[in-house]
PyMOL Python script that loads the backbone (N, CA, C, O; Angstrom):
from pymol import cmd

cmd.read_pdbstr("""\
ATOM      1  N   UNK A   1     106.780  38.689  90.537  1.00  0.00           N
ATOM      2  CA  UNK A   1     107.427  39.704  89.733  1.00  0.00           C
ATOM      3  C   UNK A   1     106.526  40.925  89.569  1.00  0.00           C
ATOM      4  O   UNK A   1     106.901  42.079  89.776  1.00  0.00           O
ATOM      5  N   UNK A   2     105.577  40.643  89.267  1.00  0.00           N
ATOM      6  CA  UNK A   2     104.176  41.790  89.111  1.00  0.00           C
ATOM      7  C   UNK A   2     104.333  42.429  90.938  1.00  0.00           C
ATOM      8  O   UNK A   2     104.445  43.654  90.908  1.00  0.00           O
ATOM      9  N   UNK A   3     104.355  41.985  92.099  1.00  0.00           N
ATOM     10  CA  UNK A   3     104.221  42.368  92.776  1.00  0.00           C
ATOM     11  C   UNK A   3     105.441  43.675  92.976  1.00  0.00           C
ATOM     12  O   UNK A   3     105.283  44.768  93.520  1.00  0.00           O
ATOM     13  N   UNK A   4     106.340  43.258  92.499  1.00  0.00           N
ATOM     14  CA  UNK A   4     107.555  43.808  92.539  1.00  0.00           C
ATOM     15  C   UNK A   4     107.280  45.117  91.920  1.00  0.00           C
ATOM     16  O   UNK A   4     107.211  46.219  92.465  1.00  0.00           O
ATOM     17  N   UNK A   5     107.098  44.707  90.350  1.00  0.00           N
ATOM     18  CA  UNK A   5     106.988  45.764  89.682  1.00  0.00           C
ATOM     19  C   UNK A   5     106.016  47.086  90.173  1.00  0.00           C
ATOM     20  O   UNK A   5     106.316  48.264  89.976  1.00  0.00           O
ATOM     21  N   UNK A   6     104.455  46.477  91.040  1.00  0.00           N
ATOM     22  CA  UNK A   6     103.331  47.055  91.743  1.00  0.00           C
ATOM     23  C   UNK A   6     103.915  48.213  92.856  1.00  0.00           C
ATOM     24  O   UNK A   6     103.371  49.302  93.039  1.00  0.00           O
ATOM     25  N   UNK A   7     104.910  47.829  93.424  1.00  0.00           N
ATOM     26  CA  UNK A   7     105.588  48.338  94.626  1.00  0.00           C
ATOM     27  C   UNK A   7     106.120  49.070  94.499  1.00  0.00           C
ATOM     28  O   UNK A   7     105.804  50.121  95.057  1.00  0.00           O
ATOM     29  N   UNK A   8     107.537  48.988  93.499  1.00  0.00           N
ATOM     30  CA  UNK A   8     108.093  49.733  93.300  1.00  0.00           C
ATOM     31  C   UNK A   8     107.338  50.894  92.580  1.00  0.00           C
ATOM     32  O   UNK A   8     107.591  51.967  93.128  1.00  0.00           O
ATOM     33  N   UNK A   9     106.561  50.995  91.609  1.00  0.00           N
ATOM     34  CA  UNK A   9     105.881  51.994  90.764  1.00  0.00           C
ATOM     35  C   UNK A   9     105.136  52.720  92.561  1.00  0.00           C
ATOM     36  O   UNK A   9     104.973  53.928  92.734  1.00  0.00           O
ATOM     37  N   UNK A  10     104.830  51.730  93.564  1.00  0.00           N
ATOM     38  CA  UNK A  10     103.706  52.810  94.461  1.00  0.00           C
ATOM     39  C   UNK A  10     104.848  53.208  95.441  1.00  0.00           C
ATOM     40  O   UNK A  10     104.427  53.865  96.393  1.00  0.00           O
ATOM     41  N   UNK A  11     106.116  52.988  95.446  1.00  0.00           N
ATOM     42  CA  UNK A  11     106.894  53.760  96.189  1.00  0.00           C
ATOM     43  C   UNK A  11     107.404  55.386  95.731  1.00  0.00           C
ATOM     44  O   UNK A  11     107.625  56.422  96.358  1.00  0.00           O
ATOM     45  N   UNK A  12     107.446  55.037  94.503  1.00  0.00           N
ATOM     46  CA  UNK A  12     107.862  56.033  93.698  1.00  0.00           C
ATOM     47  C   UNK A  12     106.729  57.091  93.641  1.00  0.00           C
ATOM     48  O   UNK A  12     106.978  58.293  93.553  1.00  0.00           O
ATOM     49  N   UNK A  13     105.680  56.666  93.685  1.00  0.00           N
ATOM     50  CA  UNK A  13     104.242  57.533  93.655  1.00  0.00           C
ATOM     51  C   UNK A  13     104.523  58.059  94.832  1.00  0.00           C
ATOM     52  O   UNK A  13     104.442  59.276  94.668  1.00  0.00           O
ATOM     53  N   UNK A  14     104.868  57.781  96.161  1.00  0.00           N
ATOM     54  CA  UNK A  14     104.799  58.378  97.463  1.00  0.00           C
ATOM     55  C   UNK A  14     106.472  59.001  97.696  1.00  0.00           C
ATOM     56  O   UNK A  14     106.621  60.110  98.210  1.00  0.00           O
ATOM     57  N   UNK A  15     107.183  58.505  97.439  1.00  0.00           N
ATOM     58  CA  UNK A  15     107.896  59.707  97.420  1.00  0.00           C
ATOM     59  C   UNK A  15     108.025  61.029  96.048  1.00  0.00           C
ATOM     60  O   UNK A  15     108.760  62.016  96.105  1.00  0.00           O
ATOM     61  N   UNK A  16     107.298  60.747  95.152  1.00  0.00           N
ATOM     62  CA  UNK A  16     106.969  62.236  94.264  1.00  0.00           C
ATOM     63  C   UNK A  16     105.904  62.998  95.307  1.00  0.00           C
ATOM     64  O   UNK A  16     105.903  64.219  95.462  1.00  0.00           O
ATOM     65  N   UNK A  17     105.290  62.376  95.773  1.00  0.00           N
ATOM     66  CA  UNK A  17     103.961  63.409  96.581  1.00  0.00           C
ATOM     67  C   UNK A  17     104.609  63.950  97.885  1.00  0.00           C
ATOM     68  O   UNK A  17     104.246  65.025  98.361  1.00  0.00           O
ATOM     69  N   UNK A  18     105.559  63.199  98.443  1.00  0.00           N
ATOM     70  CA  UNK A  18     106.122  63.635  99.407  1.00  0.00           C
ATOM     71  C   UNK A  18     106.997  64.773  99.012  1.00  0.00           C
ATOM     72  O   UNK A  18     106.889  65.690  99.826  1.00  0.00           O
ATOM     73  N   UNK A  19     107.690  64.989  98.202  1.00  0.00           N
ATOM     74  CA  UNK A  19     108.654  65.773  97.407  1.00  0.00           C
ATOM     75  C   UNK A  19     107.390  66.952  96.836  1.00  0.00           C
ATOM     76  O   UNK A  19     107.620  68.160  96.893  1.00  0.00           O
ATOM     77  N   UNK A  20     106.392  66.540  96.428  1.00  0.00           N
ATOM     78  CA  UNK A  20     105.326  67.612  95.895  1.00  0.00           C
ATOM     79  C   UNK A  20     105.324  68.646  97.794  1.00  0.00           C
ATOM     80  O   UNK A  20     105.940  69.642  98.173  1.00  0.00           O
ATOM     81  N   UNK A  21     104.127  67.559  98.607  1.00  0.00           N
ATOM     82  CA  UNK A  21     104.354  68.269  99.922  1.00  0.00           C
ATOM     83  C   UNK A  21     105.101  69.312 100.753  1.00  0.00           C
ATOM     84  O   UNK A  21     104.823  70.297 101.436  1.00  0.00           O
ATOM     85  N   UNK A  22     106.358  68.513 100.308  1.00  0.00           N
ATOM     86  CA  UNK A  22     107.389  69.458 100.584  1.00  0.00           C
ATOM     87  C   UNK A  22     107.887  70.902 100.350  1.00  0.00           C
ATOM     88  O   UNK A  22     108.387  71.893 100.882  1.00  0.00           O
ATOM     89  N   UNK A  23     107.456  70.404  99.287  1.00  0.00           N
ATOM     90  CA  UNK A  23     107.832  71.830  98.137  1.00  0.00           C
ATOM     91  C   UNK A  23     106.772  73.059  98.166  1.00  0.00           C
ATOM     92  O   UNK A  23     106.834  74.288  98.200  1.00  0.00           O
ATOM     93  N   UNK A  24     105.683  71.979  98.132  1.00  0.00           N
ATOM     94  CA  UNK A  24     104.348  73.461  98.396  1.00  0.00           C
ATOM     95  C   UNK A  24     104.559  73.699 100.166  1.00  0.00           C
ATOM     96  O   UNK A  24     103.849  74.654 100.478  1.00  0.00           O
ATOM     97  N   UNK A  25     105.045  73.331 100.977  1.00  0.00           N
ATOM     98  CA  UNK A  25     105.169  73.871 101.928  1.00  0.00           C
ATOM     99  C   UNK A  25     105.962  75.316 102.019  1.00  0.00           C
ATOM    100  O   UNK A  25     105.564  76.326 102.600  1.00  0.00           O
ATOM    101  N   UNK A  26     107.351  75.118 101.190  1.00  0.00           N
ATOM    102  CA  UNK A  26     108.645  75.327 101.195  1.00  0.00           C
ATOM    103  C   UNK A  26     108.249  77.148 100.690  1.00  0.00           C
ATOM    104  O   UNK A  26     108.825  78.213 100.911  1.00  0.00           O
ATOM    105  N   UNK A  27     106.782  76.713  99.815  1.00  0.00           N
ATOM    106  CA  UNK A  27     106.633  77.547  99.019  1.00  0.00           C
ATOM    107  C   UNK A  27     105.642  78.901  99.724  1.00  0.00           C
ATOM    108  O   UNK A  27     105.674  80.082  99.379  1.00  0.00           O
ATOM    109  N   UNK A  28     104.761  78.241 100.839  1.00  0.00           N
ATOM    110  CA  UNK A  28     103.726  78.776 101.060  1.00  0.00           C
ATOM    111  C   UNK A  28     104.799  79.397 102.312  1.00  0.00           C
ATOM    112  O   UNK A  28     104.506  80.571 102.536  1.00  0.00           O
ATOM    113  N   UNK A  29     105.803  78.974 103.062  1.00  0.00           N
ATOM    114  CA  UNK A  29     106.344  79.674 104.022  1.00  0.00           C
ATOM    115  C   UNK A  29     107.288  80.636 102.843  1.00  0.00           C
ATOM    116  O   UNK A  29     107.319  81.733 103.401  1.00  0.00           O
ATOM    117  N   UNK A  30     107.840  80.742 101.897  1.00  0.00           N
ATOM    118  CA  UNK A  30     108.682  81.593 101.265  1.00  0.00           C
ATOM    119  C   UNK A  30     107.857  82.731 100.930  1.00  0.00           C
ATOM    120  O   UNK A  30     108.529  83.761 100.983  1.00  0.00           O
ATOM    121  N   UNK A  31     106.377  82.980 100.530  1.00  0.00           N
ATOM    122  CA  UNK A  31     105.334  84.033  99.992  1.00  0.00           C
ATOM    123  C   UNK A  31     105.592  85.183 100.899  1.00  0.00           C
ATOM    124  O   UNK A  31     105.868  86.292 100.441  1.00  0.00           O
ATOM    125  N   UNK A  32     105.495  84.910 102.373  1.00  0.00           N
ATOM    126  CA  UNK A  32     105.638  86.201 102.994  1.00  0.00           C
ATOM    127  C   UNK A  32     106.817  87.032 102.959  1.00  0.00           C
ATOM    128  O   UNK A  32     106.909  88.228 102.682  1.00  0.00           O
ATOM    129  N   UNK A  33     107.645  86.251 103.263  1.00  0.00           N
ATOM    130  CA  UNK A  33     108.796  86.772 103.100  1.00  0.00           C
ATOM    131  C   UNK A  33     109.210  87.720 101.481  1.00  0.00           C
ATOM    132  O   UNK A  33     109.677  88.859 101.453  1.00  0.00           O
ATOM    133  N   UNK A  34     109.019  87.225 100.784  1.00  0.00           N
ATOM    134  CA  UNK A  34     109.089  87.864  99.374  1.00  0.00           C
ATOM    135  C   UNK A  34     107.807  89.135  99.307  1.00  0.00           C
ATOM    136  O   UNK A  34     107.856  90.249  98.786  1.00  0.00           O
ATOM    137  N   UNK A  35     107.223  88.779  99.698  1.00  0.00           N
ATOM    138  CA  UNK A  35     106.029  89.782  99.584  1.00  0.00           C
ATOM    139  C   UNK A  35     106.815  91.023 100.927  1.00  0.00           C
ATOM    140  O   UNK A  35     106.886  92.214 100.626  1.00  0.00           O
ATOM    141  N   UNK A  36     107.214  90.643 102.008  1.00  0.00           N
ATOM    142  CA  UNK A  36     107.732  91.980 102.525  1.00  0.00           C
ATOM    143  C   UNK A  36     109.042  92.644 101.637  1.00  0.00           C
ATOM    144  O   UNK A  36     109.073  93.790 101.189  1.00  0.00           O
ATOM    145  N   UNK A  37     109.954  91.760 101.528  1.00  0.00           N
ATOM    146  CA  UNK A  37     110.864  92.021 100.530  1.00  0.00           C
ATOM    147  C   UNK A  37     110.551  93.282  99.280  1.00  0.00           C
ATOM    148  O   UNK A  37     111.340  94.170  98.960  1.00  0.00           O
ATOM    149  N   UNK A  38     109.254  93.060  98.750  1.00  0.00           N
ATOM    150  CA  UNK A  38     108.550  93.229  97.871  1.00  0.00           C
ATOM    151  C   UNK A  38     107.869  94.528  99.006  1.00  0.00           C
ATOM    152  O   UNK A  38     108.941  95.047  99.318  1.00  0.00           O
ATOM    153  N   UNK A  39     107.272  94.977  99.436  1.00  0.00           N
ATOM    154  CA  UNK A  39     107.118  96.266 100.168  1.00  0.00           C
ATOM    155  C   UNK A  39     108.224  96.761 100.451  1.00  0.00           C
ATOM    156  O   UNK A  39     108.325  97.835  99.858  1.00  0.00           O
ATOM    157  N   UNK A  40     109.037  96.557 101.000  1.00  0.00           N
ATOM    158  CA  UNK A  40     110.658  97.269 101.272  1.00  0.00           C
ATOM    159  C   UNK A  40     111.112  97.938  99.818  1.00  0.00           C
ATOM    160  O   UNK A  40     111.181  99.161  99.699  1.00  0.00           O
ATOM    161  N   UNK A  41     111.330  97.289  99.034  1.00  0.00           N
ATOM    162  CA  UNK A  41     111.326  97.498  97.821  1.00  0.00           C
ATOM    163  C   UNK A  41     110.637  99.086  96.967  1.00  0.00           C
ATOM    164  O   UNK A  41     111.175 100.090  96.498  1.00  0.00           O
ATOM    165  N   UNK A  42     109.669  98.766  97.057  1.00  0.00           N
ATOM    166  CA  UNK A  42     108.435  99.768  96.997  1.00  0.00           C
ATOM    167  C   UNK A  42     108.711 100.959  97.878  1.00  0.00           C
ATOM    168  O   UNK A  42     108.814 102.090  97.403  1.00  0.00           O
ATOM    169  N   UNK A  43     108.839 100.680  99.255  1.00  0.00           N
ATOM    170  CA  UNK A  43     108.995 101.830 100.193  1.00  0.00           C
ATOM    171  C   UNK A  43     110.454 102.343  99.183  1.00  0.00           C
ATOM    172  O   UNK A  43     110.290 103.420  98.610  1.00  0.00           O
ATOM    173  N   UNK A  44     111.398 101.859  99.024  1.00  0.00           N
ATOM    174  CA  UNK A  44     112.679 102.375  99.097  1.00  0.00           C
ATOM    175  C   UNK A  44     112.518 103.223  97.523  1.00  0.00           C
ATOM    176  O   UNK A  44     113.319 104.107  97.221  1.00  0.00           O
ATOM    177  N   UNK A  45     111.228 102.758  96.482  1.00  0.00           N
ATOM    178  CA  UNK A  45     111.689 103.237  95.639  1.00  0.00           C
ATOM    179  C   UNK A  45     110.601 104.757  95.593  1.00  0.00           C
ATOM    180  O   UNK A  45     110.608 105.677  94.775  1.00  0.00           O
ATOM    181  N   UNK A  46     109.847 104.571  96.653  1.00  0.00           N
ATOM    182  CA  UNK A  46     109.198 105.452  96.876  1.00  0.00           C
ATOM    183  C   UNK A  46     110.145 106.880  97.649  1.00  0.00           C
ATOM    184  O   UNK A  46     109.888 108.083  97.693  1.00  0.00           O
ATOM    185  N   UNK A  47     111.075 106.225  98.081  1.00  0.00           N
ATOM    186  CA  UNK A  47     111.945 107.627  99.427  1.00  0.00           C
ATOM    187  C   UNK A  47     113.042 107.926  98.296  1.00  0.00           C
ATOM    188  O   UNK A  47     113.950 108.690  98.620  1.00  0.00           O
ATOM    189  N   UNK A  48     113.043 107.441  97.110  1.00  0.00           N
ATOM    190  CA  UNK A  48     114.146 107.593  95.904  1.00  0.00           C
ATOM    191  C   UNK A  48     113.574 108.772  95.291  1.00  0.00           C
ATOM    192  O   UNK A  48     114.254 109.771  95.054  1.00  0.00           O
ATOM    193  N   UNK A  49     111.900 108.650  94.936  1.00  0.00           N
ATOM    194  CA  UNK A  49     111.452 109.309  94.529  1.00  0.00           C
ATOM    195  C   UNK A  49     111.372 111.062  94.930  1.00  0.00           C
ATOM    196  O   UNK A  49     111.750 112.115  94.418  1.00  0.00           O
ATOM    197  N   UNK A  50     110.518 110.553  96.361  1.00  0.00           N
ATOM    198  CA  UNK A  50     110.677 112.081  96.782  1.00  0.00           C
ATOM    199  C   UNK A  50     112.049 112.207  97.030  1.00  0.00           C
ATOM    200  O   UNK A  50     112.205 111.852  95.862  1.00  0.00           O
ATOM    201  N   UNK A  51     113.087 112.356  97.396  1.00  0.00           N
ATOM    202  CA  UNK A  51     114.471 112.531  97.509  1.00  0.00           C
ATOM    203  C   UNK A  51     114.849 113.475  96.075  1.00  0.00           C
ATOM    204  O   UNK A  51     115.275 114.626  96.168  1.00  0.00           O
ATOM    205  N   UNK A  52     114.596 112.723  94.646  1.00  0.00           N
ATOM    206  CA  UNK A  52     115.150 113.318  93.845  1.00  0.00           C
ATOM    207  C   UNK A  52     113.952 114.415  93.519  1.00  0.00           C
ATOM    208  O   UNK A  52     114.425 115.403  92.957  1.00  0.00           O
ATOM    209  N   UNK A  53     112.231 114.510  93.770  1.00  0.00           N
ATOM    210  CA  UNK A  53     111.746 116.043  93.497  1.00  0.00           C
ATOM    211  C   UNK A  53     112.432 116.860  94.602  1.00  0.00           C
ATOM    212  O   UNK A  53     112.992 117.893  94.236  1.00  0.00           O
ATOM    213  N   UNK A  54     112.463 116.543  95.874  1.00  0.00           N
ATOM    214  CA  UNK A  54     112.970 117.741  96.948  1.00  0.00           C
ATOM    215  C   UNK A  54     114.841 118.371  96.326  1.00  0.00           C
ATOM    216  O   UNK A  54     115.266 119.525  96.380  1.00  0.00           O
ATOM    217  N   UNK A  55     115.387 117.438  95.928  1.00  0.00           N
ATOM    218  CA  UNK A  55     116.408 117.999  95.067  1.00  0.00           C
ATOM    219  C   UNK A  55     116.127 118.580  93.629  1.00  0.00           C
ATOM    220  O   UNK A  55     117.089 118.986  92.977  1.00  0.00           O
ATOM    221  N   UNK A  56     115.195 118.624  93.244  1.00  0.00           N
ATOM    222  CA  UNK A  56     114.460 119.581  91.971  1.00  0.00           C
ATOM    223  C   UNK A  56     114.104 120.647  92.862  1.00  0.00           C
ATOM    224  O   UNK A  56     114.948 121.539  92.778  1.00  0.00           O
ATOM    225  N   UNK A  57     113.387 120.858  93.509  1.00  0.00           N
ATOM    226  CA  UNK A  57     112.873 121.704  94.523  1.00  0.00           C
ATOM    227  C   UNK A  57     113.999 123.096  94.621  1.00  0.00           C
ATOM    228  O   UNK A  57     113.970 124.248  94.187  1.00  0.00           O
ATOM    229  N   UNK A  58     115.181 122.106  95.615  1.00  0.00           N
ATOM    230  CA  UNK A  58     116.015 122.692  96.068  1.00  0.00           C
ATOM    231  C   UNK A  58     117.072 123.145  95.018  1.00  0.00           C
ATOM    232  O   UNK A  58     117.883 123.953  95.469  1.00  0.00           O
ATOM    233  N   UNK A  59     117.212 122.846  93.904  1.00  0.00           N
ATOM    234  CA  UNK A  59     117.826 123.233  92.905  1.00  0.00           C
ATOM    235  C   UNK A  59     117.237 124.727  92.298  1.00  0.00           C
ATOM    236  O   UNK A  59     117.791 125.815  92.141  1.00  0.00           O
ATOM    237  N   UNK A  60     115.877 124.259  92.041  1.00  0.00           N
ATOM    238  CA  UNK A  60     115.100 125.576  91.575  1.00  0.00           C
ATOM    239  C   UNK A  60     115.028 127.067  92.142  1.00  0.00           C
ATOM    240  O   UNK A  60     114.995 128.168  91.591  1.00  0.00           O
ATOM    241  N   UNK A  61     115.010 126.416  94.193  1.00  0.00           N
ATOM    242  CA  UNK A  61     115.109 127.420  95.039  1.00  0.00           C
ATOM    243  C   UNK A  61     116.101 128.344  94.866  1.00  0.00           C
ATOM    244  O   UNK A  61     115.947 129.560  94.758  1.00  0.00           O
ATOM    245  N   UNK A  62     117.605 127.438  94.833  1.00  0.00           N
ATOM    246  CA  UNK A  62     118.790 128.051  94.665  1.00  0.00           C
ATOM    247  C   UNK A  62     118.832 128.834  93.448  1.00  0.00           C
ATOM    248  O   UNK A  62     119.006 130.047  93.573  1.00  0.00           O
ATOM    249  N   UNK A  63     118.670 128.225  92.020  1.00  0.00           N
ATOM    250  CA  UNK A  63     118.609 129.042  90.696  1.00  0.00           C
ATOM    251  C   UNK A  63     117.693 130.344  90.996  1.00  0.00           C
ATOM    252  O   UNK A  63     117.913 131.496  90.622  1.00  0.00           O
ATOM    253  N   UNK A  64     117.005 130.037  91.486  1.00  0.00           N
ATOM    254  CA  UNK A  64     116.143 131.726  91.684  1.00  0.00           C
ATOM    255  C   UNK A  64     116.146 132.570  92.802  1.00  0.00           C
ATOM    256  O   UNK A  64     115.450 133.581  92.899  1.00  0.00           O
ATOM    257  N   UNK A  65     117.000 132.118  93.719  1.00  0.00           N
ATOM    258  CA  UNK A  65     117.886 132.825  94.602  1.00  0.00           C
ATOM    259  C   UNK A  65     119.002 133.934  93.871  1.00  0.00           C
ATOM    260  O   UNK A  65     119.280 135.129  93.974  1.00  0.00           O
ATOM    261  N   UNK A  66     119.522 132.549  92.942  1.00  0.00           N
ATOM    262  CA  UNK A  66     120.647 133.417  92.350  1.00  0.00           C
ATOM    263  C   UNK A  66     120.474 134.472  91.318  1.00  0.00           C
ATOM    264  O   UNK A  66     121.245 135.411  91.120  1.00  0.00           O
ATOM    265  N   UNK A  67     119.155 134.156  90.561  1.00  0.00           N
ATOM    266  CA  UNK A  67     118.725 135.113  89.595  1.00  0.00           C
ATOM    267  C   UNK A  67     118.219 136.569  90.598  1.00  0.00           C
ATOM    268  O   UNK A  67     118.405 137.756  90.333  1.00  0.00           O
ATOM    269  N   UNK A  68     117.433 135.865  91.977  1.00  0.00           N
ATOM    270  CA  UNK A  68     116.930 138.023  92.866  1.00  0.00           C
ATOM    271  C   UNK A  68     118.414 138.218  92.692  1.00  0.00           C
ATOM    272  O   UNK A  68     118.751 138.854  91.693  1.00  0.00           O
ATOM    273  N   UNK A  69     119.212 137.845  93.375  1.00  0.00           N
ATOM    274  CA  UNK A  69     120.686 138.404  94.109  1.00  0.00           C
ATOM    275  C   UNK A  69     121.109 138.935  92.402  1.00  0.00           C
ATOM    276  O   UNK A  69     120.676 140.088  92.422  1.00  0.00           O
ATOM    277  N   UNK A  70     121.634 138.744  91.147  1.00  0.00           N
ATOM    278  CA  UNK A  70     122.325 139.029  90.524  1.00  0.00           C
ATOM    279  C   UNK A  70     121.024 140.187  89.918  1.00  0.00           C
ATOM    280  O   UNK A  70     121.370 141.093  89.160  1.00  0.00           O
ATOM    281  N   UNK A  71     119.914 140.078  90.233  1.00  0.00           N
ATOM    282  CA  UNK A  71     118.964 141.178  89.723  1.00  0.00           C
ATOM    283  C   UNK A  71     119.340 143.007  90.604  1.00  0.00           C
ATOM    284  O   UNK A  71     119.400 144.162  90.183  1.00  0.00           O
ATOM    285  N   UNK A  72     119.533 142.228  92.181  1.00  0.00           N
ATOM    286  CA  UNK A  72     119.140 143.692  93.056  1.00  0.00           C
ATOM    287  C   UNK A  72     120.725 143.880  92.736  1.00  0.00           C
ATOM    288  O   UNK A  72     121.230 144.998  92.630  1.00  0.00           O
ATOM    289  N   UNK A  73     121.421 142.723  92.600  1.00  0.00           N
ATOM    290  CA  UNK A  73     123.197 143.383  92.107  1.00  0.00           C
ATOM    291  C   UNK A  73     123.073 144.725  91.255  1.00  0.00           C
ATOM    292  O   UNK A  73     123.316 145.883  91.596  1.00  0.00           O
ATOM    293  N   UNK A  74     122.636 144.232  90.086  1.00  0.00           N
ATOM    294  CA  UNK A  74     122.184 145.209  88.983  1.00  0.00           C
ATOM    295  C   UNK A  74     121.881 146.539  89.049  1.00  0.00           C
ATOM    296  O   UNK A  74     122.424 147.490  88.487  1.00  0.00           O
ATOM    297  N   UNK A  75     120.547 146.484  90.123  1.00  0.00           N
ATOM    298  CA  UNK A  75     119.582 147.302  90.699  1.00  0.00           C
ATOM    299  C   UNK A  75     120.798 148.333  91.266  1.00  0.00           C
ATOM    300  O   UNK A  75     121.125 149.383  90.713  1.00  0.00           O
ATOM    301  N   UNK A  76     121.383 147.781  92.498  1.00  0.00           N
ATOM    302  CA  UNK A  76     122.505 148.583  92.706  1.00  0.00           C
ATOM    303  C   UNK A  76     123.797 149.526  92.362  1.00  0.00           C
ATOM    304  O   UNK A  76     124.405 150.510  92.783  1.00  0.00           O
ATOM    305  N   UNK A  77     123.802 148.421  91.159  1.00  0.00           N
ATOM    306  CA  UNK A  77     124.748 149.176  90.143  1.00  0.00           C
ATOM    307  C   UNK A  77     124.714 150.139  89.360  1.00  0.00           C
ATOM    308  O   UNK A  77     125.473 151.002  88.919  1.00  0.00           O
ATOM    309  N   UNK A  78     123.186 149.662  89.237  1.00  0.00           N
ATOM    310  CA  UNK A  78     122.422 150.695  88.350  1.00  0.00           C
ATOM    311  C   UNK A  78     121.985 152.224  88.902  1.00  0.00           C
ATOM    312  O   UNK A  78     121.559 153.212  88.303  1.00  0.00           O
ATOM    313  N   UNK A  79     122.316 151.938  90.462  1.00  0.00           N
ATOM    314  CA  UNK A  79     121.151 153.376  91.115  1.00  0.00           C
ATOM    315  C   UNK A  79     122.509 154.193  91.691  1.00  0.00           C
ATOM    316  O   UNK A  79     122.392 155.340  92.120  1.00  0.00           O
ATOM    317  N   UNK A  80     124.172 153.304  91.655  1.00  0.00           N
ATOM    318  CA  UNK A  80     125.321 153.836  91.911  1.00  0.00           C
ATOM    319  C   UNK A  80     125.616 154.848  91.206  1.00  0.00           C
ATOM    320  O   UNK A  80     126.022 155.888  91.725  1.00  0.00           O
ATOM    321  N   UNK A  81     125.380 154.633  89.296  1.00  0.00           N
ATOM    322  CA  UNK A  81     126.183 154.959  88.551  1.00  0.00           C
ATOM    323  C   UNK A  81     125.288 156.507  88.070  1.00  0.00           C
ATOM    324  O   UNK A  81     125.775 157.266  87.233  1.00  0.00           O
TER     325      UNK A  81
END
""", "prot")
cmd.dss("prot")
cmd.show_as("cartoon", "prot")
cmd.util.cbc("prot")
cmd.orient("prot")
């Protein structure tokens, strides 16, 4: 009966370690993958970034485009009258 009980407790020991094994395998092949995931990530929030200053940029360009043009408007109006 003791033998029984001996066995079963050391089967159970070898399949938890096998199940441990497994798992840290499962784990050490999943790291890379998440870690590029994890650069992609980064890159993308990096091209988000510049994307929205070059649209500050280009916003600003335009607003002060529009402020010469409605200035020499003026200018004109002014040298008509």
């Amino acid at each position: 009966m003791a033998d029984k009980l001996l066995d079963t407790d050391r089967m159970a020991g070898d399949q938890q370690r096998r199940i441990s094994a497994a798992l840290d395998v499962g784990l050490k092949a999943l790291r890379p993958m998440l870690q590029f995931q994890v650069s992609l990530l980064r890159l993308w929030a990096h091209n988000a970034e510049m994307l929205a200053r070059n649209c500050e940029r280009g916003l600003e360009g335009l607003s002060s485009d529009a402020e010469q043009q409605e200035k020499l408007e003026q200018h004109g109006h002014e040298r008509a009258a």
